[in-house]
N, C-alpha and C positions, 0 to 999 in steps of 0.2 A: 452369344452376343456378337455383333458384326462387328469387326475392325472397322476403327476411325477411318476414313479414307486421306492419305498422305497427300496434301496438297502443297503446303508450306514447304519454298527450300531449306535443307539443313543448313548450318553457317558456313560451311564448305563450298554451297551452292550460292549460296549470296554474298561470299567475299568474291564468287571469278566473274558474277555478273557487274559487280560495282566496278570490280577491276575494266572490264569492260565498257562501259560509258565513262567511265574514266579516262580510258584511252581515249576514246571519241571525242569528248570534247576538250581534251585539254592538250593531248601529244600527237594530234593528226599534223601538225609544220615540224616536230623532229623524226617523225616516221618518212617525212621526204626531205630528209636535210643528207640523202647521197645521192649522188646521180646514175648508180650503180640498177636503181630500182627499173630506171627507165630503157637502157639496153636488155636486162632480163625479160621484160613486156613485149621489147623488137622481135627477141631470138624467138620466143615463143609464139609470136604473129609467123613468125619464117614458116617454122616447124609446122604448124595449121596451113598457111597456104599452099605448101611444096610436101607436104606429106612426110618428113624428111628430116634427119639430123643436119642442123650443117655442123660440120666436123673441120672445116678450114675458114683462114680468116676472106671475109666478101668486103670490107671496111676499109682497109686501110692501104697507105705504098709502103709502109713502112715492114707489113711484113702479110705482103697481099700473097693466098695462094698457101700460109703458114700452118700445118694441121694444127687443130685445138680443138684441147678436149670439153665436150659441153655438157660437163659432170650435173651441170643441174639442169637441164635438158627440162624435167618432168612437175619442176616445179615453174620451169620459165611459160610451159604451157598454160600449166593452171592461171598463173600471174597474165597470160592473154586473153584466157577465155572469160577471166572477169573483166579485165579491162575492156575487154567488147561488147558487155553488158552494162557494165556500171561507171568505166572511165575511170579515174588515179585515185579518185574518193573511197573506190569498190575495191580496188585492191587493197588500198592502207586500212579499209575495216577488215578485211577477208583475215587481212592478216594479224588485227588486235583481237579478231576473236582465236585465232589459232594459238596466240599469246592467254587470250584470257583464260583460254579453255585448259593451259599449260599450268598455270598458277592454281586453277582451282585441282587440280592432280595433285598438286604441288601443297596445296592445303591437305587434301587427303595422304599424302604421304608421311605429312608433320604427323595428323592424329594414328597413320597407322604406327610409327614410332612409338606411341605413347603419347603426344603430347595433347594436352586440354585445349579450351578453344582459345583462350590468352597466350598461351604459350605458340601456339600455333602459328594465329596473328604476328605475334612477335615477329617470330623466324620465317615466315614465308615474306610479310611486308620487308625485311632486310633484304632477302632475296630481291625483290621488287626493286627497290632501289638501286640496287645493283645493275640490276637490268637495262636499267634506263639508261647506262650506257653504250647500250646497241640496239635498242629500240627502233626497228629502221625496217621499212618494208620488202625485205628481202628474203630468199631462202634459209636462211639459218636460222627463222623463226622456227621451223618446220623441225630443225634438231632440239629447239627446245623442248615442243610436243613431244616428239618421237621419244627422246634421250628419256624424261620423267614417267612415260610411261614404262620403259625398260626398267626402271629404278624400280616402279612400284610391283613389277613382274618381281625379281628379284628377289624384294622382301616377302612377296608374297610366297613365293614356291612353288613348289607341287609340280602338279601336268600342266600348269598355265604357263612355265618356263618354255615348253614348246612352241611356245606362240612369237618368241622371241626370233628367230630364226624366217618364221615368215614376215616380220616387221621390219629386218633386216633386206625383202627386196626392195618396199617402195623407197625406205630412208637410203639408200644406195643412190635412186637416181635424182632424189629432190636435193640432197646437199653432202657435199662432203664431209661434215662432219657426222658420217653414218660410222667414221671410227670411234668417235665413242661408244656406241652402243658395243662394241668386241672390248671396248676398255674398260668398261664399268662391266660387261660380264667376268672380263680377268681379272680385278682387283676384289672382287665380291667374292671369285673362286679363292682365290689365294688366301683374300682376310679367313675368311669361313677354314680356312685348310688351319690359319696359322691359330685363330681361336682356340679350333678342338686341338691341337698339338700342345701349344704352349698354356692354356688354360684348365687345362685338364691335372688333377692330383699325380695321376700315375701316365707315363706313356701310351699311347694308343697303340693299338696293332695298326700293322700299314692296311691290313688288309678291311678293317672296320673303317677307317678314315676314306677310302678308294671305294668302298660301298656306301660312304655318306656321299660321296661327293662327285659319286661319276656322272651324274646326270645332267650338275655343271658341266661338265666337261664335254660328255656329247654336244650339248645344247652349243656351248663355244664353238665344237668344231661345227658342228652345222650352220651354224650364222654366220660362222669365215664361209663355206662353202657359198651362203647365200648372197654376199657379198659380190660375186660375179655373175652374178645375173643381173646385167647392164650394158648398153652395146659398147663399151669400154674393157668388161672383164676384168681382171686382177691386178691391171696393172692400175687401175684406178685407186688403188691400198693406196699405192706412193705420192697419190695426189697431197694429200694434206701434207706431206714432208716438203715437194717441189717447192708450194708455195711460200713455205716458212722460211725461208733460206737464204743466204746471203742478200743481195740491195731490197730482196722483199721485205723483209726485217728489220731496212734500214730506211728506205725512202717513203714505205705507206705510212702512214698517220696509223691505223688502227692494228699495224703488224709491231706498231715499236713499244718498248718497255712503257709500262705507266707511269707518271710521275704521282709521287707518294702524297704531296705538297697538292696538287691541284686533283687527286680523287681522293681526299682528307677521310671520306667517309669508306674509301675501303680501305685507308690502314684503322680506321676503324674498327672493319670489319676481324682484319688482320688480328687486330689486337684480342677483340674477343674470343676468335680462332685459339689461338695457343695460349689465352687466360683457360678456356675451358679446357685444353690439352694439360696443361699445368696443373688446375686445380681437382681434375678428372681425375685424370693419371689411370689407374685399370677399367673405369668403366665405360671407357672408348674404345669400341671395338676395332679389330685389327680392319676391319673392312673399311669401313672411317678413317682409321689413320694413315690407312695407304690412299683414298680419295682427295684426302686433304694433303698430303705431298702432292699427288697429281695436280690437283687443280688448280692449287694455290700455285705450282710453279708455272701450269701451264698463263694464270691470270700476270705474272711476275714477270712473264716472256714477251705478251704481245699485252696490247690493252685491252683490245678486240671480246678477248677472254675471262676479263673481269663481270661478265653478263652472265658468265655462267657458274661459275666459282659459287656464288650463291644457293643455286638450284641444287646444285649436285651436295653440296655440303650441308644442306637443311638437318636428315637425319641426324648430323653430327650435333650442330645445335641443339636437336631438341634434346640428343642423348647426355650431353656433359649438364643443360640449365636443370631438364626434368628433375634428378635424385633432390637438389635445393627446392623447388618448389614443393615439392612434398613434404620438406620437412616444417614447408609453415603451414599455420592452422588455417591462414584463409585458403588454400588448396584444396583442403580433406574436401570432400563431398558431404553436401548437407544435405540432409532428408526432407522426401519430395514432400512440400507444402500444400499439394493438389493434385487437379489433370495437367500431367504433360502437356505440350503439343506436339503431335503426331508429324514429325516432321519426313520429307522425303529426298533422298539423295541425287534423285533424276531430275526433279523439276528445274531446280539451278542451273545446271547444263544446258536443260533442254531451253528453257528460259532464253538462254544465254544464243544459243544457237541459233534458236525464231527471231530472236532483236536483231539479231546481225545479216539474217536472209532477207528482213523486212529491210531495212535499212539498205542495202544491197536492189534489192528489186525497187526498193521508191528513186535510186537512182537512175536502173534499168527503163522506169516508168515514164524518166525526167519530170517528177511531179515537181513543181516549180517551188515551193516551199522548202520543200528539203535539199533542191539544188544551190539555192540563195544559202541555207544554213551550212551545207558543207562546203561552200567556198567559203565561207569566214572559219570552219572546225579544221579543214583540212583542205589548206588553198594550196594553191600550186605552188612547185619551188621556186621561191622568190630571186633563187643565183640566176636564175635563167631568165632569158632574154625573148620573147617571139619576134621584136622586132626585126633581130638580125637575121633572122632566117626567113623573114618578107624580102629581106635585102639582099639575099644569097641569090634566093630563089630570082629575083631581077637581077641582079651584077653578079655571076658569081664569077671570082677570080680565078685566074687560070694558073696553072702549076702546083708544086706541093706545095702543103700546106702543112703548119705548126700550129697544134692548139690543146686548149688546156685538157690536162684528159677526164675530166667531168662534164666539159663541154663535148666534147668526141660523145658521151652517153646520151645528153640530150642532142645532138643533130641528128644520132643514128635515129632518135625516136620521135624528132620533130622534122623531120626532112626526107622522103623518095622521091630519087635516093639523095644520100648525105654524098658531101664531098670526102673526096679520098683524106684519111686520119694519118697523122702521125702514129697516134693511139687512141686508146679509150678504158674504161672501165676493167676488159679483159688483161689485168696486165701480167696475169700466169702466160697467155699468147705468148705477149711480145719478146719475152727474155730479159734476162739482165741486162743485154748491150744494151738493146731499144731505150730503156728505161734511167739506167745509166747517162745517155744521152742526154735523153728529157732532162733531168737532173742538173748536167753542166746548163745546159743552156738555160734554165727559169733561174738555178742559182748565179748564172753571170760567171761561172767561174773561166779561167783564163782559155779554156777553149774553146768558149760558148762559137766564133768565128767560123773556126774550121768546124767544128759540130752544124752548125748550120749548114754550110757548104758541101761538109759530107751526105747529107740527107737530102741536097739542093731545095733548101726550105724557099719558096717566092712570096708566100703568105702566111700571114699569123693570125690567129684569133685567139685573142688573152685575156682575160679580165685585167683592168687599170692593176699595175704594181710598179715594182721598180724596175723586172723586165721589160715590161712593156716603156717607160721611158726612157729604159736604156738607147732599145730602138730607135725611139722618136729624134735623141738629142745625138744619136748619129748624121742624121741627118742623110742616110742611104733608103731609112723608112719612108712609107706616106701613109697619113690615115685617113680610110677610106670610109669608116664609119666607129662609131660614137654610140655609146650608153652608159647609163648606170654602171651596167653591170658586165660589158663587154669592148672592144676595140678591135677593128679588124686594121693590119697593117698591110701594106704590100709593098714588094720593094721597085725603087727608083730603076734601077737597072732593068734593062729588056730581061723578058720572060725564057728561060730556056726553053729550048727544042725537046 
C-alpha cells in the first residue's frame, strides 16, 4: 500500500510560518525603530562597489582615518544586496523570515526535549515575547538562527556535532555574537561532564568520562580554531568584551541593566525560571543550570540580552513544567479515534521561505499593490527627516559639525556623500573619549562649552530637546532649519579656518 503523500505542515511548520506574517504585518515600524540598520546597508553598498573591506573610519572629523573593525562585514553585504533589489521593506522581511525560520527551530527544539505541542507553544511563544525586545533589522538576527541551530546540534549528537565547526565560519563574519556558539558548546561539555560525575551511584573512571565526552571537546577546539577564519583573525574573540565595557555600558540604551519595573514580563519570566529551579530541583540538568546562570546574568547585564535568555533557556522550561504535565490525565495520550493526518516537517519551512522570496521579489518587481501595502506594514523610520537633506544638499554648512548619532546613520545612508560626523551608529570606532564627549555635551553638563570648542563644533543637527534650546537661548546659535523631527543650528561666530 503507498504512503499517504505528506503535504500538510506539522504544527512546528505552522507556528514559524504564522510567526512570520505576524512579523509582516504587525512589527515591520519596530524592525526600523534603530538607525543602526541603515549605516549597515551603506557599509555593504561600499564593500560591493570597491571590492573591499573598509577597515578605517571614511565618515567622520571626529576620528577620520581611525582603523575599525567591520566584524559584520558579511552580513552588511547581504543587508545591500537586498536592499538593491527590494529597498528597506526587503531587508526588514529578509530579516523576519530569518527570525521566523529561528522560532520554528526553536519549536522543534521544545518537542526534541520532550515537550507535547501545548507545552511547546507555551515555552517557545515566552521566548517570543522576549524577543520583541530586539526585534530590529539587524545582524544579530543572524545569531539567533545560527546560536538555536548549534543548540539543536548539541542535543542532537553524534557525527552531526562536526558540522558545528563549519557553522562557526559564516557566524564569525555576520555577527559577533558567534561567541556563543563556543559558549553553549562549553557549558553543554561541562553540564554533560558534571551529570555523569555527580549523578552517577558510584564514581566514574576518568578514563570512561574522557571517552564519553572527547568528541565535545575536539569539536570545541575545532570551532575556536574556526573562529579565525575572518580577515580580522583571533583577535576578533575580544570583540564582544571591547564593546561591553566601561561608557559602553553606561551611555547606550541597549548595553545598560534592564529595568525590572518597565520589562514586568521578564521578571516574569525571571520568576518562572527559578520556581522551576525550586521546584525541580535534580531533574534540571547540569547543562540547563549552567545556561541559566549564563544567560540570565548575561539578560541582568545589558537589556539588549534579554531577546535571548529566552531561546537558549527553552529546553530548561520544557525540562522542569514536562514531569507536571504528565502527571495529569488530560496529558496521557488518547487513542487514535481514526486516519491520522500525514503531516510533513519540510513543507512549513519551505512554505515559509517561498512567502518571504515572493514577497521580496513583488518588491524587486515594484508591483504597485504590494508597494502601497508595505509602506503602511513597513514604512520608513518616522525619526527621520528627508527634508533636511534636500536642505544640506542646497546649503550645506561649512565646518564641523555635531549631530545626533542616529542621525550620523541616516545621512551616511540618505546622502553622497554625508557631511563630515561627529559620530554615528559605529560607536565601538569612536572610543570612550568620543563618546564621553557626546555625553557632556547633549546632557548639558558643565563642560558641555569647552567640549564644544575642543571639537571646534560650527554646526549642529539635533532633534528639538532641551540641548538644542540650550543653544538657541544662548543666543551665539542661529537656526537655520526647522522640523518635526530635526534642527539644524549654526553658530553666530565666523566659521573657522
Amino acid at each position: 500500500m503507498a504512503r499517504p503523500l505528506k503535504i500538510l505542515p506539522d504544527i512546528a511548520g505552522v507556528y514559524g510560518l504564522v510567526i512570520f506574517v505576524s512579523f509582516v504585518l504587525f512589527a515591520g515600524k519596530r524592525a526600523l525603530g534603530d538607525g543602526d540598520t541603515l549605516w549597515h546597508i551603506k557599509f555593504g553598498d561600499l564593500i560591493l562597489e570597491r571590492g573591499e573591506l573598509i577597515t578605517r573610519d571614511i565618515f567622520s572629523h571626529t576620528a577620520a582615518g581611525k582603523p575599525w573593525t567591520s566584524h559584520e562585514w558579511l552580513a552588511e553585504v547581504i543587508m545591500a544586496a537586498v536592499h538593491r533589489v527590494a529597498g528597506l521593506p526587503g531587508v526588514v522581511i529578509f530579516y523576519f523570515l530569518i527570525a521566523a525560520l529561528s522560532f520554528w527551530i526553536l519549536f522543534k527544539i521544545a518537542q526534541q526535549c520532550g515537550a507535547g505541542e501545548w507545552l511547546a507553544i507555551f515555552s517557545v511563544s515566552f521566548a517570543l515575547c522576549l524577543s520583541l525586545t530586539h526585534l530590529l533589522a539587524r545582524p544579530h538576527i543572524f545569531t539567533w538562527l545560527l546560536g538555536l541551530i548549534t543548540l539543536h546540534i548539541l542535543l542532537k549528537g553524534g557525527r552531526a556535532l562536526f558540522l558545528l565547526p563549519l557553522l562557526m565560519i559564516p557566524w564569525t563574519n555576520l555577527h559577533g555574537g558567534f561567541a556563543i556558539g563556543l559558549v553553549l558548546q562549553g557549558l553543554f561539555l561541562v553540564g554533560s561532564v558534571l551529570d555523569k560525575v555527580l549523578t552517577a551511584s558510584t564514581r566514574p573512571a576518568l578514563r570512561a568520562v574522557w571517552d564519553e565526552h572527547k568528541t565535545l571537546c575536539l569539536v570545541l577546539l575545532l570551532s575556536l580554531v574556526a573562529t579565525g577564519i575572518n580577515p580580522f583573525g583571533y583577535r576578533l574573540l575580544m570583540f564582544p568584551f571591547e564593546v561591553s565595557k566601561g561608557s559602553f555600558r553606561t551611555l547606550i540604551s541597549e548595553w545598560l541593566a534592564p529595568s525590572l519595573q518597565a520589562y514586568w514580563y521578564f521578571r516574569l519570566y525571571l520568576l518562572l525560571l527559578f520556581s522551576l529551579l525550586f521546584f525541580s530541583g535534580p531533574r534540571i540538568s547540569w547543562g540547563n543550570r549552567l545556561m541559566l546562570l549564563f544567560f540570565v546574568n548575561a539578560s541582568l547585564m545589558h537589556s539588549r540580552h534579554i531577546s535571548i535568555v529566552g531561546l537558549f533557556l527553552t529546553p530548561l522550561v520544557v525540562q522542569g513544567i514536562k514531569p507536571y504535565l504528565e502527571k495529569r490525565p488530560l496529558s496521557r495520550k488518547r487513542p487514535p479515534t481514526g486516519a491520522e493526518l500525514s503531516l510533513s516537517p519540510a513543507t512549513g519551512p519551505l512554505a515559509t521561505i517561498a512567502l518571504g522570496f515572493v514577497l521580496i521579489s513583488l518588491g524587486a518587481l515594484h508591483w504597485g499593490p504590494w508597494e502601497k501595502l508595505s509602506r503602511v506594514v513597513i514604512p520608513p523610520p518616522e525619526k527621520f527627516s528627508s527634508g533636511v537633506v534636500e536642505f544640506l544638499k542646497e546649503s550645506p554648512p561649512q565646518g564641523n559639525l555635531f549631530n545626533h548619532d542616529e542621525w550620523g546613520d541616516y545621512l551616511i545612508y540618505a546622502m553622497d556623500p554625508p557631511p563630515k560626523l561627529f559620530l554615528d551608529g559605529r560607536l565601538d570606532m569612536y572610543g570612550e573619549e568620543i563618546l564621553e564627549d557626546y555625553a557632556k555635551i547633549v546632557n548639558i553638563e558643565e563642560e558641555v562649552e569647552n567640549t564644544l570648542e575642543k571639537h571646534e563644533i560650527d554646526w549642529v543637527l539635533f532633534p528639538p530637546s532641551p540641548f538644542t534650546r540650550y543653544l538657541k537661548a544662548k543666543g551665539t546659535w542661529q537656526e537655520i532649519y526647522s522640523d518635526e523631527q530635526i534642527l539644524v543650528l549654526i553658530r553666530r561666530l565666523p566659521v573657522r579656518s
